[in-house]
Structure formats: C-alpha cells, structure tokens
C-alpha positions as CSV (number, residue, x, y, z in Angstrom):
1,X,-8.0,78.4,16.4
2,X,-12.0,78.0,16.8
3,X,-13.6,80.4,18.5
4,X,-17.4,81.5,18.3
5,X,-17.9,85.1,19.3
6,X,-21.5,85.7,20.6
7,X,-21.6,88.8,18.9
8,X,-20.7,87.3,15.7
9,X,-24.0,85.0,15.9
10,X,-25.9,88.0,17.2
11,X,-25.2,90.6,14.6
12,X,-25.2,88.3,11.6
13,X,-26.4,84.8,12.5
14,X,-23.3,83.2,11.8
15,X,-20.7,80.9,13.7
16,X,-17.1,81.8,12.6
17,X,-13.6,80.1,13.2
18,X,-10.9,82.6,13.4
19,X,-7.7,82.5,11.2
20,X,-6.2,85.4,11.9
21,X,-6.6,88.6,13.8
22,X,-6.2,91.2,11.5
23,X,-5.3,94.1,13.5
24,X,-7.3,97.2,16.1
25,X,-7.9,100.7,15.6
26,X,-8.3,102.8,18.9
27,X,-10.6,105.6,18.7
28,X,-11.3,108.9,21.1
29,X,-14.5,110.3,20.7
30,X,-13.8,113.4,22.9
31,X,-17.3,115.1,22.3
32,X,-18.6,111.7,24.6
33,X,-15.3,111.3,26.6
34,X,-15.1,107.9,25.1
35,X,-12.1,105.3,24.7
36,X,-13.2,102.6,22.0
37,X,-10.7,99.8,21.1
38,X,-12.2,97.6,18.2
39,X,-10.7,94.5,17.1
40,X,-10.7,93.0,13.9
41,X,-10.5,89.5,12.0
42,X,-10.4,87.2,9.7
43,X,-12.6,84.6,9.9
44,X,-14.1,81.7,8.2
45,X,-18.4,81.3,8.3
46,X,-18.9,78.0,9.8
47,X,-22.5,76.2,8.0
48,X,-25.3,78.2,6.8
49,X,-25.8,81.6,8.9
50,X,-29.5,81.8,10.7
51,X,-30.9,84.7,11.3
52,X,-29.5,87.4,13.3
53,X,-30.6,88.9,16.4
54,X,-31.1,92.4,16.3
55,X,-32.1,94.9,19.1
56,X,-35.1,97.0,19.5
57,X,-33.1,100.1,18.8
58,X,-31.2,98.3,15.7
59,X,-34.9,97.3,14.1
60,X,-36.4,100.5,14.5
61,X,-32.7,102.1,12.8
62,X,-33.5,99.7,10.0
63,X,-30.7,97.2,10.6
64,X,-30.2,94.5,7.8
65,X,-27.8,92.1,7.4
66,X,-26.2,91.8,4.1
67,X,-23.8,89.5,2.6
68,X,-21.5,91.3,0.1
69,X,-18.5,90.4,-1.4
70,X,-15.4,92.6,0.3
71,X,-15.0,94.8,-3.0
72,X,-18.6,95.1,-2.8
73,X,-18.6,96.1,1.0
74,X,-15.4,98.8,0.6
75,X,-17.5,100.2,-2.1
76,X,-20.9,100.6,0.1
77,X,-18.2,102.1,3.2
78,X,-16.5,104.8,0.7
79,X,-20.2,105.7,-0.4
80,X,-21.7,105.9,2.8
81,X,-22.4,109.5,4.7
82,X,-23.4,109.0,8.3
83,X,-24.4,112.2,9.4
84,X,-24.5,111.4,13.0
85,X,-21.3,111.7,15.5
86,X,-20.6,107.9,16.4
87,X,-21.5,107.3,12.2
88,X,-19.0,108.9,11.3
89,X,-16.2,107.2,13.5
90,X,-17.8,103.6,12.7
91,X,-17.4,104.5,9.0
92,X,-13.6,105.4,9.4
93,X,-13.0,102.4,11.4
94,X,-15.1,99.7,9.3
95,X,-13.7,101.3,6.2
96,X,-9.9,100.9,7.1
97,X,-10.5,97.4,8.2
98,X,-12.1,96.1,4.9
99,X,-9.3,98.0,3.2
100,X,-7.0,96.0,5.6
101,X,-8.6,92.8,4.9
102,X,-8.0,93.0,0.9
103,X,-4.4,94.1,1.5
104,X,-4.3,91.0,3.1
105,X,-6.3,88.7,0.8
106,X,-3.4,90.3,-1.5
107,X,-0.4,89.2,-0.1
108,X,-2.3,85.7,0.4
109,X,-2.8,85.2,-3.4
C-alpha cells in the first residue's frame, strides 16, 4: 500500500509508504466541545526528507522537526509537561501510540 499523506510531507518533509495502520484513539475535549479521532501508522520514509513546512503559528511556537529513534521519542513524550489544555491531550495520545508502535516492533522481531 503506497500512499503519501500531505500532512506527512508538511509536518516533516517526508514521503512515507504505509505498512500498516497501527490503530486510533478518540478523544473528548469537553472544555472545547470537541470530538478528535486521530489515526496512527506505520510507515516507511521514502528518499531523503526535505524540509518541512511549518505554519506561522507553528514557527512562532518554536516548531522543530526532529528525527529520533522511537526509544528516544517515548522517552522525550514521558518527559514532556505541556501545561496548556490541548498539550496535555496530544501528549496522552502521541505517547500511547509510540508505546503502541514498539509493542509492535516487538512482536515483529
């Protein structure tokens, strides 16, 4: 399955070819009246990544891409604090998936 996701070349310069969706995690943010359904994968990086395209409000919150390995990236997630509302959802949702990604890097060895 090859797929490039805009996003995906947006947020970190990078085409990807799918191998496998990995699962979702619906959230309810009540304070906003929100309904957020996030999917996740795993993917493959196809070629080098280019530079990614961030927003004006994503370079003035100091965006910065950063290639880390996942061990690296689950230990940057359980260290993080967001002190803002959305944060704090975003670091319980992109925390889980990594975790769910290296149960099933796991199983694959």
């Amino acid at each position: 399955m090859s797929i490039v996701f805009s996003e995906v070349l947006e947020e970190a310069g990078s085409k990807i070819k799918i191998l496998q969706k990995l699962g979702k995690i619906v959230e309810y943010r009540n304070r906003w009246n929100i309904l957020q359904t996030s999917y996740c994968y795993i993917a493959q990086v196809l070629g080098k990544p280019t530079q990614p395209v961030f927003t004006k409000k994503e370079i003035d919150n100091g965006f910065q891409l950063q290639w880390v390995t996942l061990d690296q990236a689950i230990r940057l997630s359980e260290k993080d604090r967001p002190k803002g509302y959305e944060g704090k959802f975003i670091r319980l949702r992109e925390l889980e998936f990594l975790k769910q990604a290296k149960k099933f890097h796991q199983k694959d060895k």
